[in-house]
CHARMM internal coordinates of N, CA and C (Angstrom, degrees):
IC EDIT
DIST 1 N 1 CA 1.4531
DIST 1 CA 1 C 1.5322
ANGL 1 N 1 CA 1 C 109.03
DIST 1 C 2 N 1.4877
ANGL 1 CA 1 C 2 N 116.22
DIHE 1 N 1 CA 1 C 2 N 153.43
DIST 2 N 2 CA 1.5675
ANGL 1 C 2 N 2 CA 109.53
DIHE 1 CA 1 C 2 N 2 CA -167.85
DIST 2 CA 2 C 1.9037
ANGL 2 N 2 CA 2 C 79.35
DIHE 1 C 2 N 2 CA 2 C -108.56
DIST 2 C 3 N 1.7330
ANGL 2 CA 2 C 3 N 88.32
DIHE 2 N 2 CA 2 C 3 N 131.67
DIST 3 N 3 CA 1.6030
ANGL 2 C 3 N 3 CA 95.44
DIHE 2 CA 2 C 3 N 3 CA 158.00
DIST 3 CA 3 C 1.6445
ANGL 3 N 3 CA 3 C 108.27
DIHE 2 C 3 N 3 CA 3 C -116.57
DIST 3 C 4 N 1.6987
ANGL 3 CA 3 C 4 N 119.87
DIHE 3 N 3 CA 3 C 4 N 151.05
DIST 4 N 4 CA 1.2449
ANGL 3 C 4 N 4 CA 119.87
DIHE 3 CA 3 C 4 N 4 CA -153.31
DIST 4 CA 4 C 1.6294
ANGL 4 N 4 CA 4 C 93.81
DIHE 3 C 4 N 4 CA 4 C -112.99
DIST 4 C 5 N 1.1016
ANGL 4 CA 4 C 5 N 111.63
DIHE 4 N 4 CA 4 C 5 N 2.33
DIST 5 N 5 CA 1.5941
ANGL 4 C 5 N 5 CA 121.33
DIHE 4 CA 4 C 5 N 5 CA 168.52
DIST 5 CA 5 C 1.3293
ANGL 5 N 5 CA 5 C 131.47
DIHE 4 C 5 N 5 CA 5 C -12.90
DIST 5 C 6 N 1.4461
ANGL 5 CA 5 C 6 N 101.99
DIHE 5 N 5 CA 5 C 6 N -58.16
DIST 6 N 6 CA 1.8385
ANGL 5 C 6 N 6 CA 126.67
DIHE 5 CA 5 C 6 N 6 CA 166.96
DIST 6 CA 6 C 1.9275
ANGL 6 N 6 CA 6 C 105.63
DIHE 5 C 6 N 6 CA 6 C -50.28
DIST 6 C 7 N 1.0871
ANGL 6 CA 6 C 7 N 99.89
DIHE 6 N 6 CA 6 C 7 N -36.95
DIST 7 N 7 CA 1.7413
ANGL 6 C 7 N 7 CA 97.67
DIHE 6 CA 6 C 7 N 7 CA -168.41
DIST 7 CA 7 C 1.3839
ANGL 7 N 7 CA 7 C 98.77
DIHE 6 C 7 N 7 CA 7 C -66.72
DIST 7 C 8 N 1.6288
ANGL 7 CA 7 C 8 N 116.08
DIHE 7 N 7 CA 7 C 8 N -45.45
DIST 8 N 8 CA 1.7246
ANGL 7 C 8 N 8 CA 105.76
DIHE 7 CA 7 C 8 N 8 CA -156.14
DIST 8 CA 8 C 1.3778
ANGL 8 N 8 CA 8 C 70.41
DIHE 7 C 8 N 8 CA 8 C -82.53
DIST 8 C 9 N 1.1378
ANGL 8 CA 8 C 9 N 173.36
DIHE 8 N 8 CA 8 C 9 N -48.59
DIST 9 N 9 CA 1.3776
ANGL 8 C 9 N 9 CA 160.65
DIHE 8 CA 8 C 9 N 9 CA -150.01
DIST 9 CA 9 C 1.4354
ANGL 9 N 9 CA 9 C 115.54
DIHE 8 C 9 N 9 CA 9 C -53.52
DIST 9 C 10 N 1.5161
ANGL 9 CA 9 C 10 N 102.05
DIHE 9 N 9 CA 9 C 10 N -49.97
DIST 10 N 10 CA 1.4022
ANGL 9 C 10 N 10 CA 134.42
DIHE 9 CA 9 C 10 N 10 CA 172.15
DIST 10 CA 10 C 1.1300
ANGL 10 N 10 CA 10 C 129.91
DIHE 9 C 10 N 10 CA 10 C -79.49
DIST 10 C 11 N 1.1149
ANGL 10 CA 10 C 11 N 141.95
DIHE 10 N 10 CA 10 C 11 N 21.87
DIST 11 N 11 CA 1.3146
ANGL 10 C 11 N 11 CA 147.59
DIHE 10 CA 10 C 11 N 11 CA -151.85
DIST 11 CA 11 C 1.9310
ANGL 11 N 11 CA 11 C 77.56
DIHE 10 C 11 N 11 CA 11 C -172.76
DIST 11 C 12 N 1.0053
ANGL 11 CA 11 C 12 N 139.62
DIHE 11 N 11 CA 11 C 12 N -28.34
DIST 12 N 12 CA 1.6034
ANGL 11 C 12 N 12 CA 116.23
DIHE 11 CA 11 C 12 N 12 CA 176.62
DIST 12 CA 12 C 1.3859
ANGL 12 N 12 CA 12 C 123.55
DIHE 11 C 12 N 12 CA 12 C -99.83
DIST 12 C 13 N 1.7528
ANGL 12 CA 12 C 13 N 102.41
DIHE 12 N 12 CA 12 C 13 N -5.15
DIST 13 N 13 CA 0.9457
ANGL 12 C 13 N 13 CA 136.09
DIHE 12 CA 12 C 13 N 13 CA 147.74
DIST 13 CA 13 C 1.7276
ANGL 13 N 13 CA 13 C 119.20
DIHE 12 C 13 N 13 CA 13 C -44.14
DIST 13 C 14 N 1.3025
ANGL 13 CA 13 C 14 N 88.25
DIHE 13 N 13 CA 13 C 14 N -67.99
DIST 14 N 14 CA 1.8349
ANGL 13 C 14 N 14 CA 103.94
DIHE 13 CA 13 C 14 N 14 CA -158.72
DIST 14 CA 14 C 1.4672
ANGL 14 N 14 CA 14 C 86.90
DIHE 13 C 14 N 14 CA 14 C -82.37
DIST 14 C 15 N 1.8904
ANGL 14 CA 14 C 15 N 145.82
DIHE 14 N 14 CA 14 C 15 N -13.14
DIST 15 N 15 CA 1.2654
ANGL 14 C 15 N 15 CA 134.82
DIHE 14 CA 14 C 15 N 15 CA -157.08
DIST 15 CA 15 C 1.7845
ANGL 15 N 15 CA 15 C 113.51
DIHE 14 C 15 N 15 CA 15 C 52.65
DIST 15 C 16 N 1.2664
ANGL 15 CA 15 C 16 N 111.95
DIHE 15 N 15 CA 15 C 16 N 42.68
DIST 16 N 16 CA 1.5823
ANGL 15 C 16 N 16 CA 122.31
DIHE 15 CA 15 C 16 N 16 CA 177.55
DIST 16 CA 16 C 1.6013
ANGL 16 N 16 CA 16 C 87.87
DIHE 15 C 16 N 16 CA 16 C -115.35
DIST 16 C 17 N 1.6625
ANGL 16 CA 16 C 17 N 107.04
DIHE 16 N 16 CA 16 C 17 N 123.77
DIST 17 N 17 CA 1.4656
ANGL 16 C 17 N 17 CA 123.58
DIHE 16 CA 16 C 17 N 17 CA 151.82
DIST 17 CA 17 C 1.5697
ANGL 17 N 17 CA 17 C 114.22
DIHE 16 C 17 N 17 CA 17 C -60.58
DIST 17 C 18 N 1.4106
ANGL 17 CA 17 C 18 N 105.34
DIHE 17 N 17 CA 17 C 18 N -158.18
DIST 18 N 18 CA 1.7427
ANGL 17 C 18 N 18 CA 144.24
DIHE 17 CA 17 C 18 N 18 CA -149.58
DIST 18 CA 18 C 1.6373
ANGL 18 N 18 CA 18 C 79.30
DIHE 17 C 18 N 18 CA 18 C -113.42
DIST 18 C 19 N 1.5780
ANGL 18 CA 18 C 19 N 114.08
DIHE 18 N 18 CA 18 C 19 N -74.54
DIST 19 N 19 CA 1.2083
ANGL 18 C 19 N 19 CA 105.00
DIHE 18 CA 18 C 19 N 19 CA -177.70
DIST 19 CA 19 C 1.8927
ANGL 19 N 19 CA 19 C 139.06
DIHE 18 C 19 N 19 CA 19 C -76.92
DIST 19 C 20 N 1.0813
ANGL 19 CA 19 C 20 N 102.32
DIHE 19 N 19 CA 19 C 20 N -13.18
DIST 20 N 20 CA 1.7288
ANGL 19 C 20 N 20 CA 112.87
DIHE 19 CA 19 C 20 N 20 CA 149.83
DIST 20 CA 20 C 1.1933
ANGL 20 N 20 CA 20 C 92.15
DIHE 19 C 20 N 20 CA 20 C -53.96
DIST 20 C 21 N 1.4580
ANGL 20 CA 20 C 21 N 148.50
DIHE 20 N 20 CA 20 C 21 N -74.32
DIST 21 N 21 CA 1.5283
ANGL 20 C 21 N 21 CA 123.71
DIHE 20 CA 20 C 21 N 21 CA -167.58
DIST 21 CA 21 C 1.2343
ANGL 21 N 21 CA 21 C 116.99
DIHE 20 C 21 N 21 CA 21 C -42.49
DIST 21 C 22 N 1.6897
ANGL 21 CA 21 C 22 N 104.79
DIHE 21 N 21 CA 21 C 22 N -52.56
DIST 22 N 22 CA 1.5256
ANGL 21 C 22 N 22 CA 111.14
DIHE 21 CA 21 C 22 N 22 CA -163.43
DIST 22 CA 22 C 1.7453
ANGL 22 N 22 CA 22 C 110.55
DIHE 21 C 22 N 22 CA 22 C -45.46
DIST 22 C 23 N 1.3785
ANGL 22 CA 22 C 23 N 107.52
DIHE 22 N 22 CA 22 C 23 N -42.35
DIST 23 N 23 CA 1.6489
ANGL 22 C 23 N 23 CA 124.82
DIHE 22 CA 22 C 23 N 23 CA -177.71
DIST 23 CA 23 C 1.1930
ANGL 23 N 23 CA 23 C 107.76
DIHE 22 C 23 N 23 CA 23 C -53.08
DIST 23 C 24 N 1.4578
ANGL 23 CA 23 C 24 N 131.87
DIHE 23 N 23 CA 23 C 24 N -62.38
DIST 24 N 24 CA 1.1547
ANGL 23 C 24 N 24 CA 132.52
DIHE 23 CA 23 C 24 N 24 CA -154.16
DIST 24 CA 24 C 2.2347
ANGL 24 N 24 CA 24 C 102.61
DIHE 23 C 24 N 24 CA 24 C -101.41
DIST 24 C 25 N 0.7797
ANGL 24 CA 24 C 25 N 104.79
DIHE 24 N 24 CA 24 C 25 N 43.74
DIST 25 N 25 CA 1.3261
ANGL 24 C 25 N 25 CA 113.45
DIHE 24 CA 24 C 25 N 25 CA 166.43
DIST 25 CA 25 C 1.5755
ANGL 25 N 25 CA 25 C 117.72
DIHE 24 C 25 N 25 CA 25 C 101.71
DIST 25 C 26 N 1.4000
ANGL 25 CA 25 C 26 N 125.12
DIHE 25 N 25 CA 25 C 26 N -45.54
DIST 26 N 26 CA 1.3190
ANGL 25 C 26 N 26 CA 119.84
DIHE 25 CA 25 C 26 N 26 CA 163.79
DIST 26 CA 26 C 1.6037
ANGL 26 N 26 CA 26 C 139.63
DIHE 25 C 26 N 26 CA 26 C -33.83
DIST 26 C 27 N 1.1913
ANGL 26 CA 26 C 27 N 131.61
DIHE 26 N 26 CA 26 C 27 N 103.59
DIST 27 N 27 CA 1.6939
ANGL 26 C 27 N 27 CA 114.69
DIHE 26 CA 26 C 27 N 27 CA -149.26
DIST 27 CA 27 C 1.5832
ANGL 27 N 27 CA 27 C 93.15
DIHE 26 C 27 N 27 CA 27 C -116.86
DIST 27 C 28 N 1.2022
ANGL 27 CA 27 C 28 N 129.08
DIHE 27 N 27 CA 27 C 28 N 149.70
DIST 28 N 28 CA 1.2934
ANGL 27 C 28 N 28 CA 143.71
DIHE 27 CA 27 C 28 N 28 CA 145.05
DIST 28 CA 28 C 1.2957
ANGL 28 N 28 CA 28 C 115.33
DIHE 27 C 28 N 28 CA 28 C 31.88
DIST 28 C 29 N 1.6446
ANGL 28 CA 28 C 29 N 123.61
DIHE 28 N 28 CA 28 C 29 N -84.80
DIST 29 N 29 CA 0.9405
ANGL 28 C 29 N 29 CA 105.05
DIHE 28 CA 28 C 29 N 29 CA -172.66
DIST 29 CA 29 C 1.2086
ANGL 29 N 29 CA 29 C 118.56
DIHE 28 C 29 N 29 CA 29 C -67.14
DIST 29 C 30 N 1.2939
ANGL 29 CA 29 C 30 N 125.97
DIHE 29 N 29 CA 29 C 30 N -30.55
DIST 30 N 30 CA 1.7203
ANGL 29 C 30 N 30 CA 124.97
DIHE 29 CA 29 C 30 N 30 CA 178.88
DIST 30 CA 30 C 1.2779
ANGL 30 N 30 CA 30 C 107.68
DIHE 29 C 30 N 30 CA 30 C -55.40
DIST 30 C 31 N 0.8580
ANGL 30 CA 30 C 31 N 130.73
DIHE 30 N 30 CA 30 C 31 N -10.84
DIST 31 N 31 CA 1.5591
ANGL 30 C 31 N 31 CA 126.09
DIHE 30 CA 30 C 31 N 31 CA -158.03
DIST 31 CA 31 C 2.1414
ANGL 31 N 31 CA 31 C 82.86
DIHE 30 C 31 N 31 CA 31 C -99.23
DIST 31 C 32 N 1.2986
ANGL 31 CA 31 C 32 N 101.20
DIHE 31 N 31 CA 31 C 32 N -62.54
DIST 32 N 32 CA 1.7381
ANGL 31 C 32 N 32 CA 89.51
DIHE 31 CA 31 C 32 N 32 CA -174.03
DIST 32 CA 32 C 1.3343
ANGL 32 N 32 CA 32 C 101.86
DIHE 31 C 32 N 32 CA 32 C -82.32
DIST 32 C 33 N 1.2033
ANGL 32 CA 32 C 33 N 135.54
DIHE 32 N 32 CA 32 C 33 N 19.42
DIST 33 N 33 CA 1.7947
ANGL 32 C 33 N 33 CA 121.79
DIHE 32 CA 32 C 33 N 33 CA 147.95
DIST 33 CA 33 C 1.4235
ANGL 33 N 33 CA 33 C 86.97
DIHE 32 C 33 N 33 CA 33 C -76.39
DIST 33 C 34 N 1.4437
ANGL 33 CA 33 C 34 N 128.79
DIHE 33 N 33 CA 33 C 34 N -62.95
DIST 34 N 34 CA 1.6872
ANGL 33 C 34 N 34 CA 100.61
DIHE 33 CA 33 C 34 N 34 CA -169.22
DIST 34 CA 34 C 1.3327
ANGL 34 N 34 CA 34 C 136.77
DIHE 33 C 34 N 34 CA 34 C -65.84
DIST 34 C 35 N 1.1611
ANGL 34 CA 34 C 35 N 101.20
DIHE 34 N 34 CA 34 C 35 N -16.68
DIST 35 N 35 CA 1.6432
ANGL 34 C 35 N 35 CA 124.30
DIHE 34 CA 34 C 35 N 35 CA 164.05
DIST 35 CA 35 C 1.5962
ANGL 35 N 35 CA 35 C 112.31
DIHE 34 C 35 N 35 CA 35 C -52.11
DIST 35 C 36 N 1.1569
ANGL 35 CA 35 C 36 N 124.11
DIHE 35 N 35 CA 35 C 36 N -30.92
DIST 36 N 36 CA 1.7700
ANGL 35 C 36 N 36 CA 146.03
DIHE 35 CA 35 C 36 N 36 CA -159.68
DIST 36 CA 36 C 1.6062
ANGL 36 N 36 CA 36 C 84.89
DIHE 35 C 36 N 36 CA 36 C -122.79
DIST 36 C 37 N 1.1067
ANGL 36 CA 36 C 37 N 152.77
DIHE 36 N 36 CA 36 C 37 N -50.20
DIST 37 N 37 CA 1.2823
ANGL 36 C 37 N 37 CA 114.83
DIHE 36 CA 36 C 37 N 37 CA -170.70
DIST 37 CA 37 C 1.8719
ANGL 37 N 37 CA 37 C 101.26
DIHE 36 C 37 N 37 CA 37 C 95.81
DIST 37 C 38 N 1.4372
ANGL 37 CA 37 C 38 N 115.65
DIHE 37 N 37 CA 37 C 38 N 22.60
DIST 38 N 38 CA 1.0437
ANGL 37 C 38 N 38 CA 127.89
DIHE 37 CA 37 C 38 N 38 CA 174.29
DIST 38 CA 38 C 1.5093
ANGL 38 N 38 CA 38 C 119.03
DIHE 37 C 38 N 38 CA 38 C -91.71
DIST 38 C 39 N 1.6833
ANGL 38 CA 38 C 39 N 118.75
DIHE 38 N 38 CA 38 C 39 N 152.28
DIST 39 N 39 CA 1.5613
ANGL 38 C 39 N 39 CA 108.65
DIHE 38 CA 38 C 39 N 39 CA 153.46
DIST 39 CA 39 C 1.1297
ANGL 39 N 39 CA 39 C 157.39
DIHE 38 C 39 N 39 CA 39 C -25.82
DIST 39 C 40 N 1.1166
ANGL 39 CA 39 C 40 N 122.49
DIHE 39 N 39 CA 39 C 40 N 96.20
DIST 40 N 40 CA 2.1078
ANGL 39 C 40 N 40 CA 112.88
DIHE 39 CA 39 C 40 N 40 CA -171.62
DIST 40 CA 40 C 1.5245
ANGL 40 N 40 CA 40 C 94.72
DIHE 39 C 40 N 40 CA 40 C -108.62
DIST 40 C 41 N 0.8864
ANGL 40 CA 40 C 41 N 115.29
DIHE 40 N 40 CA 40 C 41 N -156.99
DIST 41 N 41 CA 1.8773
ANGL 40 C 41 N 41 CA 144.89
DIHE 40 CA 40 C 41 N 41 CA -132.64
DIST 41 CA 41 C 1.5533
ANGL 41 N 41 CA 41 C 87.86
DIHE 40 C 41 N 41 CA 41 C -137.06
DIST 41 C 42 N 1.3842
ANGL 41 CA 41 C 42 N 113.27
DIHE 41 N 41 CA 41 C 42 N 136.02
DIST 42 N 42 CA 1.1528
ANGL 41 C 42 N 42 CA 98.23
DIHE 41 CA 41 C 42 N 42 CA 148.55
DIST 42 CA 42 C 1.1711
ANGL 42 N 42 CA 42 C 141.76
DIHE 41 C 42 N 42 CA 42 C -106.32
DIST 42 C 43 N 1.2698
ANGL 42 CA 42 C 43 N 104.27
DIHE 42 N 42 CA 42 C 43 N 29.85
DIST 43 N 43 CA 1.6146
ANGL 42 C 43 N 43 CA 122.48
DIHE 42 CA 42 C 43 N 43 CA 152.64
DIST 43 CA 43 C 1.2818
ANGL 43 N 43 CA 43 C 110.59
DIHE 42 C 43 N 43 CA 43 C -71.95
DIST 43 C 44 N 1.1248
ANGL 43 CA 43 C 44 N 126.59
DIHE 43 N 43 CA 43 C 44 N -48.56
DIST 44 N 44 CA 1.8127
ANGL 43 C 44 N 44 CA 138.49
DIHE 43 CA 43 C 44 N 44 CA 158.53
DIST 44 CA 44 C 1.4233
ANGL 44 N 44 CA 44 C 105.69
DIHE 43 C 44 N 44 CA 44 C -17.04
DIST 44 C 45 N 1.6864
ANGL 44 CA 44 C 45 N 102.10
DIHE 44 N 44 CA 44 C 45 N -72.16
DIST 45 N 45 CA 1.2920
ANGL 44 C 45 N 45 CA 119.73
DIHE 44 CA 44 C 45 N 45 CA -135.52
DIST 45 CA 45 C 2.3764
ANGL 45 N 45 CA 45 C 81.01
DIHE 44 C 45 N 45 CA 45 C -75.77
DIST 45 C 46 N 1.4275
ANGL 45 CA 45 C 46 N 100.18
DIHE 45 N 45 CA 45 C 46 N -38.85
DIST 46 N 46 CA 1.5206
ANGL 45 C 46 N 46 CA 98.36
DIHE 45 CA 45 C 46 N 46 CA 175.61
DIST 46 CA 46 C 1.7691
ANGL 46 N 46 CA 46 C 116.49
DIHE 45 C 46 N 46 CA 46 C -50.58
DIST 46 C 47 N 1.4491
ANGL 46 CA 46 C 47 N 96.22
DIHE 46 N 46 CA 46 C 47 N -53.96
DIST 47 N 47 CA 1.3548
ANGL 46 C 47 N 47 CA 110.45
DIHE 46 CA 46 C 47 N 47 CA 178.33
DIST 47 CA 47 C 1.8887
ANGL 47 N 47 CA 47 C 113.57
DIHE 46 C 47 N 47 CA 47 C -28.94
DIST 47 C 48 N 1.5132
ANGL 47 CA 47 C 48 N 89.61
DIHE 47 N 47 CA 47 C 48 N -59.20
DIST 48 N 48 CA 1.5860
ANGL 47 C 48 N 48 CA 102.77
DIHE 47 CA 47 C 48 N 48 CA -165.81
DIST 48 CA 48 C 1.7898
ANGL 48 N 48 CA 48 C 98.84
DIHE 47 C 48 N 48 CA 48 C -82.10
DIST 48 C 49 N 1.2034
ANGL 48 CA 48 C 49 N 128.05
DIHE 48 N 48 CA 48 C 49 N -2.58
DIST 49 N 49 CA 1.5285
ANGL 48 C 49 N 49 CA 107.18
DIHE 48 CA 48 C 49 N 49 CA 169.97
DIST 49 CA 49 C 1.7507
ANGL 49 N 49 CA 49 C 98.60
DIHE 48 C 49 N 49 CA 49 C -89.59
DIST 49 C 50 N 0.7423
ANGL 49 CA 49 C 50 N 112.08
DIHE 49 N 49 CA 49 C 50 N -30.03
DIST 50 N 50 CA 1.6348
ANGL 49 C 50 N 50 CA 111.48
DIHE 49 CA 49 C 50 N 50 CA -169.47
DIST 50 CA 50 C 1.5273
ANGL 50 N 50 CA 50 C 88.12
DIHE 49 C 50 N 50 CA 50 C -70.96
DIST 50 C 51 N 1.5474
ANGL 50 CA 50 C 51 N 130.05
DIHE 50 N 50 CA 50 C 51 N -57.54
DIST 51 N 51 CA 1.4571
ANGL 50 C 51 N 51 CA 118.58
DIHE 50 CA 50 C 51 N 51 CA -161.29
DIST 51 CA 51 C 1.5132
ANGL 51 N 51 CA 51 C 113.59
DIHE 50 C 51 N 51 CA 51 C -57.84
DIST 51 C 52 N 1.5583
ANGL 51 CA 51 C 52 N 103.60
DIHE 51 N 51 CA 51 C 52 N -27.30
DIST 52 N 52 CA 1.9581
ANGL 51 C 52 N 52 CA 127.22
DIHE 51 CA 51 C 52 N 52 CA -166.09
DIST 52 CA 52 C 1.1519
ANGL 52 N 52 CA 52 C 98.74
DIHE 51 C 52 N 52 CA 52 C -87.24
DIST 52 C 53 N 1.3095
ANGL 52 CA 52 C 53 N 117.56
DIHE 52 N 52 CA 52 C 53 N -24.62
DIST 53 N 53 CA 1.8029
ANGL 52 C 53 N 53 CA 112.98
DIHE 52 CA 52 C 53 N 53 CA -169.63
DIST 53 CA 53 C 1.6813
ANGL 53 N 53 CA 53 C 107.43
DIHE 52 C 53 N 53 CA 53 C 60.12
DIST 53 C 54 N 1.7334
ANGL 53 CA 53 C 54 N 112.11
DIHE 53 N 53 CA 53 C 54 N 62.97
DIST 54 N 54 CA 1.3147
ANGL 53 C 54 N 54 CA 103.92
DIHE 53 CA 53 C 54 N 54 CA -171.75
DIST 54 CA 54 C 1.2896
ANGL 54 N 54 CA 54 C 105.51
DIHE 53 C 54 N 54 CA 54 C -161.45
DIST 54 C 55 N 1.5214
ANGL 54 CA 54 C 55 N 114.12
DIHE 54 N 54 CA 54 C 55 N -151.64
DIST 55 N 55 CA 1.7712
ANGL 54 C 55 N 55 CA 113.80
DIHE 54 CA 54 C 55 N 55 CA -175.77
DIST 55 CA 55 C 1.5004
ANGL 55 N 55 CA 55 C 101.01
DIHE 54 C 55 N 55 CA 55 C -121.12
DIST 55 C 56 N 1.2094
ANGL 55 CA 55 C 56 N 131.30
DIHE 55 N 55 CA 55 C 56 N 165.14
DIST 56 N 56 CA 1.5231
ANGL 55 C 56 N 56 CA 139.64
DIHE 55 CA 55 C 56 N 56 CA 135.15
DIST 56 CA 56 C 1.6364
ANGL 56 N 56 CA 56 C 120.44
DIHE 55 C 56 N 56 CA 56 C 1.25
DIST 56 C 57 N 1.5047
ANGL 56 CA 56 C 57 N 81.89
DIHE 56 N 56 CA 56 C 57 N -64.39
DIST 57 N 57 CA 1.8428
ANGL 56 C 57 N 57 CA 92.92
DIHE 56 CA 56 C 57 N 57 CA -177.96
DIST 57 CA 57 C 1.5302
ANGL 57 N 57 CA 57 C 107.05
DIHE 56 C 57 N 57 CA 57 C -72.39
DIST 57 C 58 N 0.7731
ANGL 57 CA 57 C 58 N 100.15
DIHE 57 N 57 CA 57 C 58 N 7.79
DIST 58 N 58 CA 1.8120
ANGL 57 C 58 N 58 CA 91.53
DIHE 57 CA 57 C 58 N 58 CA -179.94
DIST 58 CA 58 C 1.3802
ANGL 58 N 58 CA 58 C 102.89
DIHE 57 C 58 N 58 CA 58 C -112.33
DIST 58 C 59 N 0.9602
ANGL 58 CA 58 C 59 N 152.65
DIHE 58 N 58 CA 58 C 59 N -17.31
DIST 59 N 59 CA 1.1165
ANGL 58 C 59 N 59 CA 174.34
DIHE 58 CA 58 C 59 N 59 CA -131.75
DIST 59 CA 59 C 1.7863
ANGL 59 N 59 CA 59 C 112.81
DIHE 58 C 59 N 59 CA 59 C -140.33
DIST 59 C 60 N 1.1987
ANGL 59 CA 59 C 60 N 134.05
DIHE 59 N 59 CA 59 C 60 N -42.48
DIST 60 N 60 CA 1.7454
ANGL 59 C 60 N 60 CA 147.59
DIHE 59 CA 59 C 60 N 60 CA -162.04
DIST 60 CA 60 C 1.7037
ANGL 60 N 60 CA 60 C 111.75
DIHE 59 C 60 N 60 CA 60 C -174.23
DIST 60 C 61 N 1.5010
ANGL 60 CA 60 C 61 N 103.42
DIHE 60 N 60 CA 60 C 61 N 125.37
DIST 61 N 61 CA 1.4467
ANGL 60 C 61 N 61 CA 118.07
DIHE 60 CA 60 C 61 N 61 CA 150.66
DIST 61 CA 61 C 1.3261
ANGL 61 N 61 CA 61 C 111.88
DIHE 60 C 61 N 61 CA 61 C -95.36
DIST 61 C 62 N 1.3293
ANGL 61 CA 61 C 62 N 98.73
DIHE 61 N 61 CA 61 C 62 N 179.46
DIST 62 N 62 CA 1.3978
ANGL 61 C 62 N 62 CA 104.11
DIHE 61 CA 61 C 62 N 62 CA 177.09
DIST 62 CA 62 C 1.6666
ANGL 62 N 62 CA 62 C 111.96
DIHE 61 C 62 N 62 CA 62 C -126.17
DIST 62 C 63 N 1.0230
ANGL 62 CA 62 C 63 N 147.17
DIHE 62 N 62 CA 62 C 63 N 112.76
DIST 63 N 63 CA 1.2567
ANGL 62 C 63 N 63 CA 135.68
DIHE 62 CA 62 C 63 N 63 CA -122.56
DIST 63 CA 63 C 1.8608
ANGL 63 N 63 CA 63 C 77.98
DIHE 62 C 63 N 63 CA 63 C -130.27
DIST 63 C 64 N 1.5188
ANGL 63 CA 63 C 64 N 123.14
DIHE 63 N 63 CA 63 C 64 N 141.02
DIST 64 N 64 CA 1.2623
ANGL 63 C 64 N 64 CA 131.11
DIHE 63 CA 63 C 64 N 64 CA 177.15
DIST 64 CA 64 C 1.2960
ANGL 64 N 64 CA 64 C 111.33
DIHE 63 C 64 N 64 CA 64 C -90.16
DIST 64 C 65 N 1.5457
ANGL 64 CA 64 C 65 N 130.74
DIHE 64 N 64 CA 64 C 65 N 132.57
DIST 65 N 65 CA 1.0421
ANGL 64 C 65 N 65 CA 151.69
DIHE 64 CA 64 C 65 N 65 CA 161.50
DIST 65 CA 65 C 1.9160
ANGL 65 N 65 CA 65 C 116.30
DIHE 64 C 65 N 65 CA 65 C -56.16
END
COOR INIT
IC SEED 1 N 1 CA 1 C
IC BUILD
């Protein structure tokens, strides 16, 4: 299962809100797919390293079933 854990980690890290995403392209529902621990794009998941200034792993684990 992908947990998105690392992002709010990362983002309180970097002092980047909910709405700094919203600004720079991330909209609503993406924001509560990551909230839920749901599927994104990995254009998404690109989107938000370029906005985070970061990697994958900073952003999603992958948590074993």
């Amino acid at each position: 299962m992908i947990n998105y854990e690392p992002l709010w980690e990362t983002m309180k890290k970097k002092d980047i809100s909910q709405y700094y995403l919203l600004k720079n392209g991330i909209d609503n529902k993406t924001l509560n797919r990551l909230k839920h621990n749901q599927n994104i794009t990995v254009l998404t998941l690109l989107r938000l390293c370029v906005i985070l200034d970061c990697t994958p792993n900073d952003i999603l684990k992958l948590d074993k079933e």
